[in-house]
C-alpha positions, 0 to 999 in steps of 0.5 A: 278278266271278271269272272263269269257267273255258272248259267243255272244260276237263279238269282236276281241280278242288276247290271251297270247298263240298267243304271243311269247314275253314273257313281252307281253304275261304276260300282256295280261294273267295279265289284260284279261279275259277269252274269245276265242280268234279269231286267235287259237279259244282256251279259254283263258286270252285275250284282244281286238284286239283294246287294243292291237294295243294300246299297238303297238302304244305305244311300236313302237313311242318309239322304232322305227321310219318310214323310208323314202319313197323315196330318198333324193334330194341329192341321187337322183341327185348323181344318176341321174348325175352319181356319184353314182351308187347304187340303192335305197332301203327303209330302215328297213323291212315292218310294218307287218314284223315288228311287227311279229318280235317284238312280236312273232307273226304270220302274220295274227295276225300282219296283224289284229293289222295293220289294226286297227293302220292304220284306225286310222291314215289314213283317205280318203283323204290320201288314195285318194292322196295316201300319205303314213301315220303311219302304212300304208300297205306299210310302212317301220319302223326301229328300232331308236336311244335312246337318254338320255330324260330327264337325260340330264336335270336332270344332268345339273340341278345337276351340276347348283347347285352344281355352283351356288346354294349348294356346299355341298350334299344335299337332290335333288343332293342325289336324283339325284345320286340314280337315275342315279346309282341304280342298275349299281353293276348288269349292264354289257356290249355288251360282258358281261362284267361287269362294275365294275372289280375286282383288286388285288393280282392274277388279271389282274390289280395288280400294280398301278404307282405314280408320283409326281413332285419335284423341288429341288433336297432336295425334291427328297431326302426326296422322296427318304428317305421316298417314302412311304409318299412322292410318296403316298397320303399326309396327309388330311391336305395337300390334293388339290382338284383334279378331283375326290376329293374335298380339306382335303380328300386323294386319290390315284391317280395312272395309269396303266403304268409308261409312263401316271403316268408321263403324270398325273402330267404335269411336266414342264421343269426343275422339277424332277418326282419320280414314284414308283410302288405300289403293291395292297395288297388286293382285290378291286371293281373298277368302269370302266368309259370306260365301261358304254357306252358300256352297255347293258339293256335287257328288253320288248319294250312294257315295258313302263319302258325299254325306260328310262332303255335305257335312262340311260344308254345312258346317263351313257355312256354320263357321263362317258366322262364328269367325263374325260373331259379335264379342264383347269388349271384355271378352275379346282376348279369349273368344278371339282365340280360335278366329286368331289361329284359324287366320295364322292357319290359313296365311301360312298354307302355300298351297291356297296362296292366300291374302286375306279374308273378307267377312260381315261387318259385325257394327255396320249390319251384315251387309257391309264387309270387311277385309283382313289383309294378313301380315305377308300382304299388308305391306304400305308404300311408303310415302316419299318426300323431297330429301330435306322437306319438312311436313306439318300439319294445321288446323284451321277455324275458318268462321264462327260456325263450329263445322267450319273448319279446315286442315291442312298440310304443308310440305315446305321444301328446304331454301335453295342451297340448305343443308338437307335436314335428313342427313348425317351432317344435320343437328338432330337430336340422338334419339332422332337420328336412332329413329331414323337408323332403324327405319332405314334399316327395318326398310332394307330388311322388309322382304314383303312384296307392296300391297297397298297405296295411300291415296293421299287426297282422299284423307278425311277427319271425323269428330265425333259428336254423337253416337247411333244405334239400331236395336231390336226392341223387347216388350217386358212384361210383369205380373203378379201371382199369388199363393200357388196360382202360377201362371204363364208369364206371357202376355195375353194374346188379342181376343179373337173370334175363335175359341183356340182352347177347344181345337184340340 
């Protein structure tokens, strides 16, 4: 039972039936005491009006910010000179509107907490000189632009380590990861969206496309004999890192659309790119980069935990543009590094059951994407073929015209009565029938569930026969100076009608 305050006391109390907002109200209920309060005369949990305005204080340098009180030299020029016509108006609203809007509160009570905050700020000099303070009578306040504190330090201390000090997990980039991603299965955005998506069979994302390059028309052959295991993820012992897998591990690595798989590979001129489409064959949890600079936290301002919630997530948005960051070639097998661990982080935790991740095509323009199927759920169904077929592919010169060619693949079953080719009794050589043994036997082992179908019909080869850009273009300009006249190396500006020398 809460203690109850001596009747004579003559302090200022607020108590929780006063306030709207339902965080502060809690506290206040949580931490006072039974007194009457000196705004409805009710008895109930209350605190001094001076913690109160402690609580103020505290919410309001970490969410908002006082605005100018008169415009910039700039501004006033431009207004004076004629080259701008709007009137000055100061933004954001006056600090006792302020506070009645963040709390919930009537005027009077706004106008009490005021008072006190700007005792404590003003003193008698200012009031003299009329210099405006923090929670002045006449000051304006709006709310301010979350930063991402300390997640930026902490993320690049992660990524120094990951470089300079321990290439594998360990205890602090563990920690780091727990930090940074708790609780983002329940994180949504500004429309309510939620930033993990389903994929699947009957949903908006249901087919990926994959590309692989080839360059020699024996290779394309192979891809299309068995486009199951030459287009889909190679084996561990041949998988390259790659941005979100480190060397030995296999993903998927797809695209939303034919046109950015082709752009993924950056084939160069000469080389040959199969793309096939692959039909996901269950459903997956995929995490959309895009879609954490767009979150929204709810939460108290006079929670002292909501500014670092706002950090965060500030700060995922921040990281989803680094995990896609365009690396140069030479550069990949270090920069890689912590988009590498991130994914091994975040396939491995059970809690989010994720599959993969969805993020901005970096060589088809941002508004393409991509998919990244970890390894657990990139497992391709393999392609059967009658017991005792043989598989070949052609290519065809249909006419004179370069472009007129066609390929081709030919299944030829086995005669009836023949002996099946794929048998022990056959006559492959050694090392055939070893290959064999090992894909059978890798079969048996494989333990993943089915994620993904070869739709054999939608294959297509591309040579390629030219390479595009699109670049943003720079003027360069020169000049030459002489002895100590240094100037600024910019271009000259356009003459205007206005001498802008003589503004300021």
């Amino acid at each position: 039972m809460a203690k109850t305050l001596p009747a004579d006391d003559d302090e200022t109390y607020l108590c929780w039936s006063c306030v709207g907002e339902t965080f502060l109200s809690d506290q206040i209920r949580k931490q006072g005491q039974v007194a009457t309060c000196s705004f409805c005369s009710e008895k109930h949990e209350a605190l001094p009006l001076e913690q109160v305005a402690d609580i103020f204080e505290l919410a309001f340098n970490r969410h908002y910010r006082r605005t100018r009180t008169g415009p910039t030299d700039l501004e006033e020029a431009m207004y004076r000179h004629g080259i701008s016509t709007d009137l000055w108006y100061r933004d954001g609203e006056p600090v006792v509107d302020a506070f009645v809007s963040a709390a919930d509160i009537s005027s009077e009570i706004a106008e009490a907490i005021q008072v006190v905050l700007e005792g404590r700020h003003g003193s008698r000099e200012d009031y003299e000189m009329q210099n405006e303070t923090e929670f002045d009578s006449d000051s304006h306040y709006e709310e301010s632009t979350t930063g991402t504190g300390e997640w930026h330090e902490l993320w690049s201390a992660f990524e120094t380590e990951l470089k300079e000090s321990s290439r594998y997990f360990s205890n602090k980039a563990q920690e780091t990861l727990n930090a940074v991603f708790d609780g983002i299965d329940v994180y949504r955005t500004q429309n309510d969206q939620p930033v993990i998506v389903e994929a699947g069979p009957e949903k908006p994302v249901n087919v990926l496309f994959r590309a692989r390059v080839f360059h020699n028309r024996d290779q394309v052959d192979k891809a299309l004999e068995q486009p199951d295991a030459q287009i889909g993820p190679p084996p561990a012992r041949l998988a390259t890192a790659g941005r979100m897998n480190p060397t030995g591990i296999a993903v998927f690595y797809g695209a939303l659309d034919k046109h950015t798989a082709l752009s993924e590979v950056r084939p160069v001129v000469g080389s040959t790119v199969v793309v096939g489409q692959f039909r996901l064959l269950r459903s997956l949890r995929l995490l959309d980069l895009a879609l954490l600079s767009e979150v929204r936290v709810q939460g108290s301002i006079f929670d002292p935990e909501y500014l670092r919630q706002l950090e965060r997530a500030k700060f995922l948005g921040v990281l989803g543009s680094k995990m896609v960051a365009p690396v140069m070639p030479s550069d990949e097998g270090f920069d890689y590094l912590p988009t590498q661990v991130v994914c091994d982080y975040l396939a491995g935790q059970k809690k989010l059951s994720l599959d993969g991740i969805i993020y901005k095509s970096v060589q088809a323009g941002y508004s393409a994407k991509n998919i990244v199927l970890f390894h657990h759920a990139s497992r391709v169904q393999e392609i059967v073929v009658p017991d005792g077929a043989k598989v070949s592919a052609s290519f065809s010169q249909l006419s004179d015209y370069e472009d007129d060619v066609e390929y081709q693949v030919t299944v030829e079953l086995p005669a009836e009565g023949d002996a099946p080719r794929t048998t022990a009794h056959n006559h492959l050589d050694f090392k055939q029938q070893y290959a064999n043994y090992m894909h059978d036997l890798r079969k048996a082992a494989e333990k993943r569930d089915l994620t993904l179908g070869l739709d054999l019909d939608s294959l297509e080869v591309h040579e390629v026969t030219a390479v595009s850009f699109k670049t943003t273009d720079f003027r360069v300009t020169r000049h030459t100076v002489s002895g100590r006249a240094l100037q600024a190396m910019t271009p000259s500006l356009p003459e205007q009608d206005i001498d802008y020398s003589n503004l300021l």
